[in-house]
Every structure is written in C-alpha cells, then in structure tokens.
C-alpha positions, 0 to 999 in steps of 0.5 A: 491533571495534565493531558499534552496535546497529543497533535504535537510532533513527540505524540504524532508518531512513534520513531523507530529504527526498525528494518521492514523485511518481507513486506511482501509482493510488490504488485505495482505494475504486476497484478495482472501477471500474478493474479490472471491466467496467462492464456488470458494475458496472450490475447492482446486485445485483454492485455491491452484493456487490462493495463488500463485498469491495472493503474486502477487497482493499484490505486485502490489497493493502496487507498485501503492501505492508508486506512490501516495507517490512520489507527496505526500509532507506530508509523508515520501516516504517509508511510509506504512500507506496510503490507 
C-alpha cells in the first residue's frame, strides 16, 4: 500500500477560492478604544502607558491565532484572515 508524503506541496494546504467576509473587528491599533472606558482613555498619562502596551496585546492576540492555524488543513499556515 502507498502513502504520498503528505509534506509535499499538493498535500500542504488545501486551494481554494473562497471570499472570507465578516472576519470580524479588526483590533490592530484599536483594542483599547473598544475594550476600555473612555474616561480612562482622557487621562493622558493612561492613554500614553497603554499604547505602549497595545502593540503588546496585539501580538499576543495574533500568536494565538497561528495556533489554530497549525490544525487548520484548509488554510495555508502563514494566513492572516481567520478570526
């Protein structure tokens, strides 16, 4: 019996011409103002501290997103648009 190598680039990821619609907020340089109060945010002392962190989250965020990517077969492992 014959088993392809399944690393070859057929098996890799699946192709597909889908349309990827409501994927859903796009947080990249917003979390804080969606996510925290805005009598917060009118402190500048806050605002500035979180913007420093907000970089932060958002790498973390998307960290965890490439997680789900590792056992999706569907997309490609470098793909951006899953929510």
């Amino acid at each position: 019996m014959y088993f392809p190598n399944k690393r070859s680039p057929r098996w890799y990821c699946t192709r597909h011409q889908d349309l990827y619609t409501n994927l859903g907020f796009d947080y990249h340089g917003r979390i804080y103002e969606k996510t925290v109060s805005p009598v917060i945010l009118r402190n500048r002392n806050n605002k500035a501290i979180l913007s420093h962190i907000e970089p932060i989250i958002t790498y973390l965020i998307d960290a965890v997103k490439q997680i789900k990517l590792q056992y999706m077969f569907s997309l490609d492992k470098n793909d951006t648009r899953v929510n």
